[in-house]
Structures are given as C-alpha cells and as structure tokens.
py3Dmol code that shows the C-alpha trace and the ligand (Angstrom):
import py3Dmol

protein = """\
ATOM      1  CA  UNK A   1      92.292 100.781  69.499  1.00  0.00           C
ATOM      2  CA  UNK A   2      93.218 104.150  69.464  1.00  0.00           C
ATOM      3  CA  UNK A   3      89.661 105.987  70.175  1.00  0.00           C
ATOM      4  CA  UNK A   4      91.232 109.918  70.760  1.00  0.00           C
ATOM      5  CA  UNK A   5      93.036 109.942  67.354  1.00  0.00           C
ATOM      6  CA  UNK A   6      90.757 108.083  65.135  1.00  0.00           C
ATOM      7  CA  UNK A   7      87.988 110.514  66.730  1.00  0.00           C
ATOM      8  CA  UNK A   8      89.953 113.576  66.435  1.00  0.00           C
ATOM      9  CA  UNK A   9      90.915 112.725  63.035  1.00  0.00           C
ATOM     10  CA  UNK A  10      86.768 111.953  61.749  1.00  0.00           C
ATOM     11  CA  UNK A  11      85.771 115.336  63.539  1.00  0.00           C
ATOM     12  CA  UNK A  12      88.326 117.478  62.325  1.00  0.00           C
ATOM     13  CA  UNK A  13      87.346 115.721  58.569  1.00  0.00           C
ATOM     14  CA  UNK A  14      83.981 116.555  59.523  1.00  0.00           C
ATOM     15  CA  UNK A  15      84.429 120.147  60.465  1.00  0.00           C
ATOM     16  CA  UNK A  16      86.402 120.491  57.472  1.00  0.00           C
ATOM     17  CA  UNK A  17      83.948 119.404  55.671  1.00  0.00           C
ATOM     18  CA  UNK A  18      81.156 120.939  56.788  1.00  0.00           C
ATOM     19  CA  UNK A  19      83.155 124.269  56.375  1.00  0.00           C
ATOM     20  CA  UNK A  20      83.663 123.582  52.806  1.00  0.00           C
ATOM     21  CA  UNK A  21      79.840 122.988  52.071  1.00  0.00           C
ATOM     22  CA  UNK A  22      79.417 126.161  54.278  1.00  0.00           C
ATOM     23  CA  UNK A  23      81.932 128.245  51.685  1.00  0.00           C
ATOM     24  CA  UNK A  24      80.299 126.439  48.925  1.00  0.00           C
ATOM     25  CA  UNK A  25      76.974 128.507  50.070  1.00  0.00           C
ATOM     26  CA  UNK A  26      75.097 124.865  50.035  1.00  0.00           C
ATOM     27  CA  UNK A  27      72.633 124.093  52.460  1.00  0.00           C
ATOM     28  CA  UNK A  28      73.430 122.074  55.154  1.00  0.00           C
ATOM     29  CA  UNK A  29      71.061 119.374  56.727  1.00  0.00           C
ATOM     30  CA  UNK A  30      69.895 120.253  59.949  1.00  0.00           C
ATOM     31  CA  UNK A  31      71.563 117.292  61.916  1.00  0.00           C
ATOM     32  CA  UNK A  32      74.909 118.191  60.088  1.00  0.00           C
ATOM     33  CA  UNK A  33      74.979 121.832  61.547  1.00  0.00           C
ATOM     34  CA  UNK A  34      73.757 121.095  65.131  1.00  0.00           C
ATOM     35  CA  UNK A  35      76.683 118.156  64.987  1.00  0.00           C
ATOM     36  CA  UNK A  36      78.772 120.940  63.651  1.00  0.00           C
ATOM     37  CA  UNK A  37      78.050 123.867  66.535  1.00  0.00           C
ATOM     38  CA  UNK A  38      78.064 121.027  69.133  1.00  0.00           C
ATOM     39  CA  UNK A  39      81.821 120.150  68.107  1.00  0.00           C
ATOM     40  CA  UNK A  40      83.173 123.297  67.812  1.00  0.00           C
ATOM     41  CA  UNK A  41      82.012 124.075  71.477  1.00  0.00           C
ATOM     42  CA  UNK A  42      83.914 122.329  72.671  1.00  0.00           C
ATOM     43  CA  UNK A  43      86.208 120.575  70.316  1.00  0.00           C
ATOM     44  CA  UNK A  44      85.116 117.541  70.467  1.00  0.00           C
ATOM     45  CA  UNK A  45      82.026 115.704  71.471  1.00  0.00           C
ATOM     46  CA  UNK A  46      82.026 114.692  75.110  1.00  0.00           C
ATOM     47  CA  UNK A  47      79.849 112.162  76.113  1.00  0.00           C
ATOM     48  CA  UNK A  48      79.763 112.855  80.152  1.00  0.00           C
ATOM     49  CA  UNK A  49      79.416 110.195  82.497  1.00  0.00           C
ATOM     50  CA  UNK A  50      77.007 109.883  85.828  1.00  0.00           C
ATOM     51  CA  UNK A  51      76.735 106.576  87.770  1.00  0.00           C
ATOM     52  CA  UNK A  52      74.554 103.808  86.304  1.00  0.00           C
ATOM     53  CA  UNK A  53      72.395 101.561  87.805  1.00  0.00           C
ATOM     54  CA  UNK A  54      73.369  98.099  86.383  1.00  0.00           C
ATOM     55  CA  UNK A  55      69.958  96.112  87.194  1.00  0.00           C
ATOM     56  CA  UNK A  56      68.627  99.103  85.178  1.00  0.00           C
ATOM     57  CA  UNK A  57      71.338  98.231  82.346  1.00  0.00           C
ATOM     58  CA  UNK A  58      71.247  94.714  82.345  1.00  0.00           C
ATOM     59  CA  UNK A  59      67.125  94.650  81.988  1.00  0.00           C
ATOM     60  CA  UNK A  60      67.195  97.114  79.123  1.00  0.00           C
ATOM     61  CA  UNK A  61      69.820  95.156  77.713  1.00  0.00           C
ATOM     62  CA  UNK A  62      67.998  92.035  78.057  1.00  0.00           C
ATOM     63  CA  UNK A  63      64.395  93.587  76.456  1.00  0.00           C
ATOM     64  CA  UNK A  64      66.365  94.815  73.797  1.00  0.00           C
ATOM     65  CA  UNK A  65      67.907  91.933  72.052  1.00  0.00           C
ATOM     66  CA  UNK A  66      64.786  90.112  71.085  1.00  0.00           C
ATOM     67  CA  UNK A  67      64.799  93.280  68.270  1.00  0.00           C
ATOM     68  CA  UNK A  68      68.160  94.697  67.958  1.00  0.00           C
ATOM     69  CA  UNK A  69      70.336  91.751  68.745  1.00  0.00           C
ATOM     70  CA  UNK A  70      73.469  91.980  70.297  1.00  0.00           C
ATOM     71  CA  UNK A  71      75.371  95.151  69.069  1.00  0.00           C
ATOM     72  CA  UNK A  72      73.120  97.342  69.082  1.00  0.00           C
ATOM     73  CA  UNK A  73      72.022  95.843  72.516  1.00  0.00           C
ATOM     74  CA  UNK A  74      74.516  96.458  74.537  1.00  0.00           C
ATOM     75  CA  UNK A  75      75.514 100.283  73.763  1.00  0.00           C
ATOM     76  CA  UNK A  76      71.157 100.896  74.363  1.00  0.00           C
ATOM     77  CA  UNK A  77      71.520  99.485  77.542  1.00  0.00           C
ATOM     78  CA  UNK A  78      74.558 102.130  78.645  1.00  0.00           C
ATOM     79  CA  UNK A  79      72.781 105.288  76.663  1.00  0.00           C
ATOM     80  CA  UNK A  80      69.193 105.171  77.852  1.00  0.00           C
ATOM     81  CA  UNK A  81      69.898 105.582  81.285  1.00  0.00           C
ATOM     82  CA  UNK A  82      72.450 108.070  80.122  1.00  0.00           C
ATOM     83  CA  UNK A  83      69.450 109.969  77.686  1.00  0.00           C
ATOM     84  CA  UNK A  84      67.481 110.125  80.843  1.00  0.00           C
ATOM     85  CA  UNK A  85      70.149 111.258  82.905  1.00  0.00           C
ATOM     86  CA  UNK A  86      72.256 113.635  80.950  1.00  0.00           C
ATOM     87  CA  UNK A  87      70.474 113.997  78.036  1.00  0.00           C
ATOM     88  CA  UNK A  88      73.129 114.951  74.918  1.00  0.00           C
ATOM     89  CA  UNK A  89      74.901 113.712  72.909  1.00  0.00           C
ATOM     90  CA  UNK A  90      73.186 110.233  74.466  1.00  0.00           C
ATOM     91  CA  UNK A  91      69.950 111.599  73.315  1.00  0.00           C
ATOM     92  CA  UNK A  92      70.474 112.350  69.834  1.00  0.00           C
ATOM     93  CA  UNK A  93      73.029 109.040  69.089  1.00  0.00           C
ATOM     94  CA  UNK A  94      72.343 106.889  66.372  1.00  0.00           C
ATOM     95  CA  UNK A  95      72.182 103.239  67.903  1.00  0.00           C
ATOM     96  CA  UNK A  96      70.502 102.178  64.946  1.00  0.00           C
ATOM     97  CA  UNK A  97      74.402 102.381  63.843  1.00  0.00           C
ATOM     98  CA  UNK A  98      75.649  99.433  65.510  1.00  0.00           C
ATOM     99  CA  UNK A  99      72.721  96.941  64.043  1.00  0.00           C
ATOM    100  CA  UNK A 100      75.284  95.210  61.859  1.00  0.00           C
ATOM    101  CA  UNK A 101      77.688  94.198  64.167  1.00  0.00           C
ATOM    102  CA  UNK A 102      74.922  91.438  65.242  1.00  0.00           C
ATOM    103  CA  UNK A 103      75.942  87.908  64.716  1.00  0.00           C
ATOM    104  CA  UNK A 104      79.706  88.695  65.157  1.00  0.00           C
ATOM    105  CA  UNK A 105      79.469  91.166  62.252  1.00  0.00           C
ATOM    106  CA  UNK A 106      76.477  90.556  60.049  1.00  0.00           C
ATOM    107  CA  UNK A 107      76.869  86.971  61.025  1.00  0.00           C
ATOM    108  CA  UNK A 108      80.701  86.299  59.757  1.00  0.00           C
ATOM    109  CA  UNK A 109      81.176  84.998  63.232  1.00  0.00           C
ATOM    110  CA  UNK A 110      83.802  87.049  64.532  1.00  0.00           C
ATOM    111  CA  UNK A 111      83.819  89.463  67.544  1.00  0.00           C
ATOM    112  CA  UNK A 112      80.734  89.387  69.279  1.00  0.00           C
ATOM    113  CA  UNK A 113      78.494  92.187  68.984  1.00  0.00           C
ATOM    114  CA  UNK A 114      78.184  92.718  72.662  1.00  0.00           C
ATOM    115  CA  UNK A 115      81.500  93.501  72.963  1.00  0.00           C
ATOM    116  CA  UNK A 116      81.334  96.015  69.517  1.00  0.00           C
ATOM    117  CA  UNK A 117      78.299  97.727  71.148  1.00  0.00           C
ATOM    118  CA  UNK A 118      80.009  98.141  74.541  1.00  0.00           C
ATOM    119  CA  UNK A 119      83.482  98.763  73.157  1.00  0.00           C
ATOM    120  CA  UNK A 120      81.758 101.645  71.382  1.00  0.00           C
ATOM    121  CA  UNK A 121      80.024 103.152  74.648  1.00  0.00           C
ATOM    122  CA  UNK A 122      83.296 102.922  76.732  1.00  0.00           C
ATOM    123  CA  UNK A 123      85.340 104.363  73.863  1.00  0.00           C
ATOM    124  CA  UNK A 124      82.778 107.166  73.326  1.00  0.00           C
ATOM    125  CA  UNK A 125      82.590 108.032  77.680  1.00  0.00           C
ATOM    126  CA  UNK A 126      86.364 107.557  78.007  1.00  0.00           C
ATOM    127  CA  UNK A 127      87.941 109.181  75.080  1.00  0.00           C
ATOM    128  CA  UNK A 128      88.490 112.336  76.663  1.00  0.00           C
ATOM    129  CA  UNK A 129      90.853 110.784  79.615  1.00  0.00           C
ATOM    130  CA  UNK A 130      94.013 110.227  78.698  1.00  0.00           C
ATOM    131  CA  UNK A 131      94.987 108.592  81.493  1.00  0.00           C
ATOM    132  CA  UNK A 132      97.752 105.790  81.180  1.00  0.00           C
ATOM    133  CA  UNK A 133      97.116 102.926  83.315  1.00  0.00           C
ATOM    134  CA  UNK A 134      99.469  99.649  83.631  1.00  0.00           C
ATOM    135  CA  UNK A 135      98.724  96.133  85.100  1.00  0.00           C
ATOM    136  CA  UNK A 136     101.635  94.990  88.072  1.00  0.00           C
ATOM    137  CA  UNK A 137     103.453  93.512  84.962  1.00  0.00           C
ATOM    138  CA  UNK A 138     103.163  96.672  83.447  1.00  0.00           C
ATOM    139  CA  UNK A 139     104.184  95.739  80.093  1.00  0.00           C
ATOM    140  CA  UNK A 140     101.932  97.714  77.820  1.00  0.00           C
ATOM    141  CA  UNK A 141     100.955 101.212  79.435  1.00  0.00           C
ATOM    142  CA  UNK A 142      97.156 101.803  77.645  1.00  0.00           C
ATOM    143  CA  UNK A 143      94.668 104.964  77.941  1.00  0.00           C
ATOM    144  CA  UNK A 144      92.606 103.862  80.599  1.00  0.00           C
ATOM    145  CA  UNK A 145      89.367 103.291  78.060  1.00  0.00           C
ATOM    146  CA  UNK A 146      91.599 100.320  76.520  1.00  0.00           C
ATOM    147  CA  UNK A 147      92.145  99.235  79.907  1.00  0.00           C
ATOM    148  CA  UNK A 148      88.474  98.634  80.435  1.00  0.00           C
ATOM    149  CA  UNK A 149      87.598  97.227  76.734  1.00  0.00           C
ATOM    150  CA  UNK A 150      90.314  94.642  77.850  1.00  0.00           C
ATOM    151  CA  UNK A 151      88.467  93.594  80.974  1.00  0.00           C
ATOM    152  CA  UNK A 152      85.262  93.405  79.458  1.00  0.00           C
ATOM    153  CA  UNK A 153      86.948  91.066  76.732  1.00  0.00           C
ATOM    154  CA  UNK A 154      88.441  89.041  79.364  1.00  0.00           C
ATOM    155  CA  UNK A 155      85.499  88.683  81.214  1.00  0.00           C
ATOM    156  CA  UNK A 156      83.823  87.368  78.065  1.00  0.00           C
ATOM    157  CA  UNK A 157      86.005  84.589  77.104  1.00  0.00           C
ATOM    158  CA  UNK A 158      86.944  83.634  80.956  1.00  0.00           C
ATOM    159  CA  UNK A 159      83.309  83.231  82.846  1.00  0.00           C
ATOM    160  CA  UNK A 160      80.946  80.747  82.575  1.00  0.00           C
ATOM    161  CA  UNK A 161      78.063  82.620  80.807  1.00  0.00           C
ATOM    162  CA  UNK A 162      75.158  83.469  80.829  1.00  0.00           C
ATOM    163  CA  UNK A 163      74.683  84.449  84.255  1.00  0.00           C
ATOM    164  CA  UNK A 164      71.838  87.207  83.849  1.00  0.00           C
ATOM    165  CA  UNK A 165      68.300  86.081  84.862  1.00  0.00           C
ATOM    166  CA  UNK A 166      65.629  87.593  83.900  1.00  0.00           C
ATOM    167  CA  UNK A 167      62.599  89.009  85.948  1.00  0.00           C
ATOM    168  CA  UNK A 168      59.662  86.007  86.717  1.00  0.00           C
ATOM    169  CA  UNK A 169      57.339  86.072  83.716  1.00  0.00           C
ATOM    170  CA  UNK A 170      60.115  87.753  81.121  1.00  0.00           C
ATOM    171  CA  UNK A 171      62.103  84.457  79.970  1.00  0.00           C
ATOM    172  CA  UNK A 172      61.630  83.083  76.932  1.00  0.00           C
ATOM    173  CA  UNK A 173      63.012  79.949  77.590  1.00  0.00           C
ATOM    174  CA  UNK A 174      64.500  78.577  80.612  1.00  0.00           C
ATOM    175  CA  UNK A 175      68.272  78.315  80.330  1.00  0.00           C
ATOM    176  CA  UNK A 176      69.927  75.236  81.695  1.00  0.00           C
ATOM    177  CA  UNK A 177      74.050  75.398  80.772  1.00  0.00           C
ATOM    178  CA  UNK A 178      76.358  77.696  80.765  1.00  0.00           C
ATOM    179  CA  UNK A 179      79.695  77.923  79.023  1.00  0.00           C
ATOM    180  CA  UNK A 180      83.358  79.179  78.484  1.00  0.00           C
ATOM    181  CA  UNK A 181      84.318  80.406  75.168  1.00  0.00           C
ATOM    182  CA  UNK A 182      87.937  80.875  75.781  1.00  0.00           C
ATOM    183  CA  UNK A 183      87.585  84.039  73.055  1.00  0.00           C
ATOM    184  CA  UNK A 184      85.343  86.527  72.428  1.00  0.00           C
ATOM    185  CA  UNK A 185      84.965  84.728  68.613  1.00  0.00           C
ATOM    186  CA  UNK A 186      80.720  85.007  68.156  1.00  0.00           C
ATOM    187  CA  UNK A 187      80.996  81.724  66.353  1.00  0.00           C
ATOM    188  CA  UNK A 188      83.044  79.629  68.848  1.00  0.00           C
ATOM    189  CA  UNK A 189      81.108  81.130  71.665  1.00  0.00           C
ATOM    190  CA  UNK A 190      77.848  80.262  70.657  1.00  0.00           C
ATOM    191  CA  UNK A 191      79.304  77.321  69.267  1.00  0.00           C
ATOM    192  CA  UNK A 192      80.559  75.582  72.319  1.00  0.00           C
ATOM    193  CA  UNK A 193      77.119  76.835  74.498  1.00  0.00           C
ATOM    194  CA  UNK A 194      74.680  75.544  71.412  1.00  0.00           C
ATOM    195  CA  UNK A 195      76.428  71.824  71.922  1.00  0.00           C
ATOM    196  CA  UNK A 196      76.403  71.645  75.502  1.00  0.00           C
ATOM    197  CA  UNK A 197      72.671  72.962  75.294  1.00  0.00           C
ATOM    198  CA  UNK A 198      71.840  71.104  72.397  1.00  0.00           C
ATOM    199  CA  UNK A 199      69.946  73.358  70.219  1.00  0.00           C
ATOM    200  CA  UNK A 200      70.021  75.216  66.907  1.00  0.00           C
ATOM    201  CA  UNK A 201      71.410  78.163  66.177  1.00  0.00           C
ATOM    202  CA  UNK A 202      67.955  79.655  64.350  1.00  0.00           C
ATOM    203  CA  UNK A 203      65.395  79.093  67.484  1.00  0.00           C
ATOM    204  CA  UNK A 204      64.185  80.927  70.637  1.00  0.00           C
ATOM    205  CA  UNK A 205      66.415  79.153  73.038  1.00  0.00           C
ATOM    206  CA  UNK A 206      69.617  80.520  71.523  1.00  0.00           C
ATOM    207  CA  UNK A 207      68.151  84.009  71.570  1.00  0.00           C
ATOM    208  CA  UNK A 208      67.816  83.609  75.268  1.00  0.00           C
ATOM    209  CA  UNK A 209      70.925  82.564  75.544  1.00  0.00           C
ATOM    210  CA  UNK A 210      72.659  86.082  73.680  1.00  0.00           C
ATOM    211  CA  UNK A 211      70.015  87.928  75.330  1.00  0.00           C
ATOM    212  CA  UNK A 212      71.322  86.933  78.631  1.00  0.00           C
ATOM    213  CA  UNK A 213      74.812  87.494  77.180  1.00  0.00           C
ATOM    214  CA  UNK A 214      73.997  91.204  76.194  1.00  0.00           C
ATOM    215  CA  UNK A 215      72.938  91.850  80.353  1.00  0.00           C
ATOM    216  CA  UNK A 216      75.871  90.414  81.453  1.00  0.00           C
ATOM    217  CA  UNK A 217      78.480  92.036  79.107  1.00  0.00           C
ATOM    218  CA  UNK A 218      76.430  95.600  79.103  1.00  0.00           C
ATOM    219  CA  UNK A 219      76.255  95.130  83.523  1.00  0.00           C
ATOM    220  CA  UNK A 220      79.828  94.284  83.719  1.00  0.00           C
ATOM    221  CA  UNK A 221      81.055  97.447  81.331  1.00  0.00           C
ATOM    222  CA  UNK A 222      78.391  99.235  83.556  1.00  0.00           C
ATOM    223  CA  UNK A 223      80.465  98.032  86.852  1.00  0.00           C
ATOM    224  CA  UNK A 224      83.747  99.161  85.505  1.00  0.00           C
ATOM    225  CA  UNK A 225      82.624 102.299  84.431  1.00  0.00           C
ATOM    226  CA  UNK A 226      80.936 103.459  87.673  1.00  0.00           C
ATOM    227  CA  UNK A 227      84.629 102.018  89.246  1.00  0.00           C
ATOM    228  CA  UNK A 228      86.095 104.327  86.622  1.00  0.00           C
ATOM    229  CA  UNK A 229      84.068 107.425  87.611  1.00  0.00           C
ATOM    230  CA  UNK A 230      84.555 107.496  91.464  1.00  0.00           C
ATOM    231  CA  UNK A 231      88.418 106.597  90.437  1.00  0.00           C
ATOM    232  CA  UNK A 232      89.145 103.135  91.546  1.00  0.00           C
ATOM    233  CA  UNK A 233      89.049 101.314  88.246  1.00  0.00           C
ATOM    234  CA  UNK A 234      91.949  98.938  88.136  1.00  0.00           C
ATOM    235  CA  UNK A 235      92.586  97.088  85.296  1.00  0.00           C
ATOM    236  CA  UNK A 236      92.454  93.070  85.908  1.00  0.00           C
ATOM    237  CA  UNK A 237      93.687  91.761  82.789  1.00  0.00           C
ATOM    238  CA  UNK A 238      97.078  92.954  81.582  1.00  0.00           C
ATOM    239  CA  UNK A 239      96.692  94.906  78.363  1.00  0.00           C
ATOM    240  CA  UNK A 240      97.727  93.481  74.798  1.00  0.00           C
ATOM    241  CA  UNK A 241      99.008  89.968  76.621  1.00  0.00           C
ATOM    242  CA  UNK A 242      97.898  87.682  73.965  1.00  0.00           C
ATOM    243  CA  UNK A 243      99.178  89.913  71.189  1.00  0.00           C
ATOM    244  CA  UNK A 244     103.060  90.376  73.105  1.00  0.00           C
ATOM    245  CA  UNK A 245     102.790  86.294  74.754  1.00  0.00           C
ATOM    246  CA  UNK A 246     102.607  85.103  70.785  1.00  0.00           C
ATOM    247  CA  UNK A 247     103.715  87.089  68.227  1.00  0.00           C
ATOM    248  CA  UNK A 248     100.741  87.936  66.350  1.00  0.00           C
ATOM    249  CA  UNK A 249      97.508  89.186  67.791  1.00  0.00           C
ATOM    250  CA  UNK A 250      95.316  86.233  68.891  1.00  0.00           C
ATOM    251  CA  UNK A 251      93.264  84.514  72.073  1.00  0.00           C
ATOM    252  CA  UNK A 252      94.203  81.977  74.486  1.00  0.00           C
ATOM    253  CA  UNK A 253      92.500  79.091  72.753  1.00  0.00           C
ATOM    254  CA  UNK A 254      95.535  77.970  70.084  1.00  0.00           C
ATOM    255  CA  UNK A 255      94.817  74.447  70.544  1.00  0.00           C
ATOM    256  CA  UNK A 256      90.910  74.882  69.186  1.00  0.00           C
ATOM    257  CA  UNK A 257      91.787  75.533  65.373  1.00  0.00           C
ATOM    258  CA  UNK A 258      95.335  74.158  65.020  1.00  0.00           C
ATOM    259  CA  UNK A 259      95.579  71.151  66.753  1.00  0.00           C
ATOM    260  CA  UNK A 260      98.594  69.660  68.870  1.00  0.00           C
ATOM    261  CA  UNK A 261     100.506  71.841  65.972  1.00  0.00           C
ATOM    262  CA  UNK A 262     100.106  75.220  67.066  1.00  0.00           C
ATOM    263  CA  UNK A 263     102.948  77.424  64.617  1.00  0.00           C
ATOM    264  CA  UNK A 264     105.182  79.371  66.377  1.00  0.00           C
ATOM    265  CA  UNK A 265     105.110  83.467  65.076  1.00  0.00           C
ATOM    266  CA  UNK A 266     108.509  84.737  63.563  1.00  0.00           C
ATOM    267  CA  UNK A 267     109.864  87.339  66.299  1.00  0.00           C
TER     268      UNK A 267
END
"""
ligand_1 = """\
43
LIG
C 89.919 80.484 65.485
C 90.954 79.601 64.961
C 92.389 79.864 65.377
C 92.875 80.030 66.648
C 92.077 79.954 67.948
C 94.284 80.274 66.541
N 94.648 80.261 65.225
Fe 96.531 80.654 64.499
N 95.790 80.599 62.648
C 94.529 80.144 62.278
C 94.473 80.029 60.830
C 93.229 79.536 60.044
C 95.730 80.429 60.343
C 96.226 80.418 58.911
C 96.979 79.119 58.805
C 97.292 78.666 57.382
O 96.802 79.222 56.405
O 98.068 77.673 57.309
C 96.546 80.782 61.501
C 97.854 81.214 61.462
C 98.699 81.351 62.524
C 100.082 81.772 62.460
C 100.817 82.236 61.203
C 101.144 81.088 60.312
C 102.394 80.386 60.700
O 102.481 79.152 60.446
O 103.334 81.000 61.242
C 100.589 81.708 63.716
C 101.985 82.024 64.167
C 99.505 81.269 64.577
N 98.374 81.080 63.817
C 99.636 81.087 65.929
C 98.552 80.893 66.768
C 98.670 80.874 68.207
C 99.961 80.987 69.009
C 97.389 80.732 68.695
C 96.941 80.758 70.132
C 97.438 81.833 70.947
C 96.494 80.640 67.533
N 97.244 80.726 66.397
C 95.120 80.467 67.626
C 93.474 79.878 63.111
C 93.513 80.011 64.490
"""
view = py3Dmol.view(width=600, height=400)
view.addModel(protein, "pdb")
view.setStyle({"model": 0}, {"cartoon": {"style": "trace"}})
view.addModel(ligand_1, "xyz")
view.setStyle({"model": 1}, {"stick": {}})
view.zoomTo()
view.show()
C-alpha cells in the first residue's frame, strides 16, 4: 500500500493530461480545471486534518449504512465532520466513489468495505507524512498511514464486534451476539456472526449488524487519527506480520479453509 507514489503517479498523469487537452485548445470541464489549479498549488492535494469527534463519526457512520452500505460508510463518517470543519478538498470528494466496495467488493466477499472506505480516508489525511514508524520488533519500517491501516485491520479481525450502540429509538433491530472474524474477509466475517445470530444474510438484522460494524471501524480509525495528530500514535500491531510469519500474504486463520493441512510457502 504505497499511497504517496501511486498518488503522485495519478496526479502527475492527471496534470499531464489536463495540459495536453489544454494545448489541444479543448475545453475542459469545470471540475477538471478547479482539480487542476487546486493541484498545482500545491503539488498535490492535501487533505488537512483537525480533531474529530468520534460519537459524531460513529453516528454518521451508523445513519449512513442503511443507504450507502459499508464502503462508502465509513469514509462519510471521517469527511463530513471534516466538510464542516475544513471545508476542501472534503467538501468537493466524491464518496459516491467508494459505493462498490460494499459487500466485500460488489459482494465477492473479500475485504470488507469498512475497511476500503477507511483505508481510503487515512491514506488520503496521511499521505503527505512520510514518517517511518516501526513496532518493538521492528521488522518492517512502514509510512506511518500503513501503520494505522494495519491497526484498524487488526482491530477488525481481533475484537468481538459489533460493539457500537445506537441512540434509544434509532435501532433497527436489537443485536444480541457478537463475534470474531479472525480476518477482515467480508464473507467469513459476516459468516461466522450470521450463524451465531442465526439469521440470513438478505434481512434487517444483518444490516444492523454492518451498520454497527461501520461505527466501530469508522470510531476506531477516528481514535487513531486524532492519536496521530497530537503525535502519540503508536502502532499496536506489527506491520506486514502475516505476510513475513508465512510466506505469502495471508491472515491468521490458516486452519479455516485448509484444514489440519495447512501448506507450507516455498521461502
Ligand atoms: C480463506 C481461505 C484460506 C485461508 C484462511 C488460508 N488459505 Fe492458503 N490457500 C487457500 C486456497 C483456496 C489456496 C489455493 C490452494 C489450491 O489451489 O490447492 C491457498 C493456497 C495456499 C498456499 C500456496 C499453495 C501451496 O500448497 O503452497 C500456501 C502456502 C497457503 N495457502 C498457506 C496458507 C497459510 C499459512 C494460511 C494461514 C496463515 C492460509 N493459507 C490461510 C485458502 C486459504
């Protein structure tokens, strides 16, 4: 997940772009040249930070899902405090863009799209820092935006979740398990809670359930980030420690999928 190249790289493209329609004498949309003049300001887009209030997050998040599921969710929660206190880029950004992440990518199951939405948010605030920041193992030194994408992961597949409630009167349906999903895999995690609940995948109390979800990841990346800001984020999770532990980029849950015959990765 390198955020500062693969943006640099798009916004230079961009600018490059845009120059060439601009040579071309064509007419450029009026979105494309304010993006334009904004990035050449400065360079790049920053997206600055101020403290957010994560009850304020984590309610937003919540309302949200019930129409934009959980992608789209999360990142809404972090930029409309952030439209209302600094105003651009949060403003003007497209959340409408991270829609298709829901259902662990337009329902294929895989990464959640609470963790897309947020990872998105945190890589857009932190880009600018380059900042290197190690666990004490210190295996894998990782920009400090990594760093926190790796907690909020963590967090995901370690807690017992959901732990959000909503406000008296806004519930939907009144939540009575929680689980562990071991990996932030959309399809085992609401796999594992829809069992232990015992309910369907298409009905109102699984909604609750990855509304609550959304809250709790979008509050948690709100914590870190506020820890980040007044400068004592540390990461808790050591960076890329599934990937180096087993040869070959995976979670902790081997046993799940392969059985009591869980292959060993060529080193
Ligand atoms: C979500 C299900 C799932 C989980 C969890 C999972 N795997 Fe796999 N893994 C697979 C599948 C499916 C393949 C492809 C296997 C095949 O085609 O035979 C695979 C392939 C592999 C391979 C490459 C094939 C080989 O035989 O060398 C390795 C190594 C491997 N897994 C190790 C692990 C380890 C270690 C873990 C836990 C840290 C893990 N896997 C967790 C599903 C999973």
């Amino acid at each position: 997940m390198k955020h500062e190249c693969e943006c640099d790289v798009d916004r230079r493209k961009l600018l490059i772009g845009a120059s060439a329609v601009a040579a071309g004498a064509l007419v450029m949309s009026n979105s494309i040249a304010g993006f334009v003049s904004n990035a050449q300001a400065s360079g790049v887009t920053k997206y600055p930070y101020k403290k957010l209030d994560e009850q304020e997050v984590g309610r937003i998040a919540y309302e949200t899902y019930f129409t934009k599921f959980c992608a789209e969710t999360t990142i809404t929660g972090l930029f409309q405090p952030l439209a209302k206190s600094v105003g651009e880029p949060y403003a003007s950004f497209p959340l409408g863009s991270l829609f298709w992440a829901h259902g662990g990518m337009m329902g294929w199951g895989t990464a959640c799209g609470t963790l897309i939405g947020t990872g998105m948010a945190i890589g857009l605030i932190t880009s600018g820092d380059a900042t290197k920041v190690t666990t004490p193992k210190g295996r894998a030194p990782v920009p400090v935006g990594d760093a926190i994408i790796n907690d909020v992961i963590a967090y995901y597949a370690n807690e017992s979740l959901p732990k959000y409630v909503p406000a008296a009167g806004k519930e939907q349906y009144k939540v009575k398990n929680q689980s562990v999903s071991d990996t932030p895999l959309c399809h085992v995690s609401v796999g594992k809670w829809m069992k232990k609940e015992d309910v369907k995948f298409f009905g109102i109390e699984r909604k609750e359930r990855c509304a609550r979800i959304s809250a709790d990841i979008a509050m948690y990346t709100a914590k870190l980030l506020n820890e980040w800001a007044a400068g004592t984020y540390k990461p808790r999770n050591e960076p890329l420690a599934n990937a180096l532990n087993n040869g070959i980029t995976s979670q902790t849950n081997c046993g799940e999928c392969h059985g009591a015959n869980v292959p060993t990765a060529k080193s």
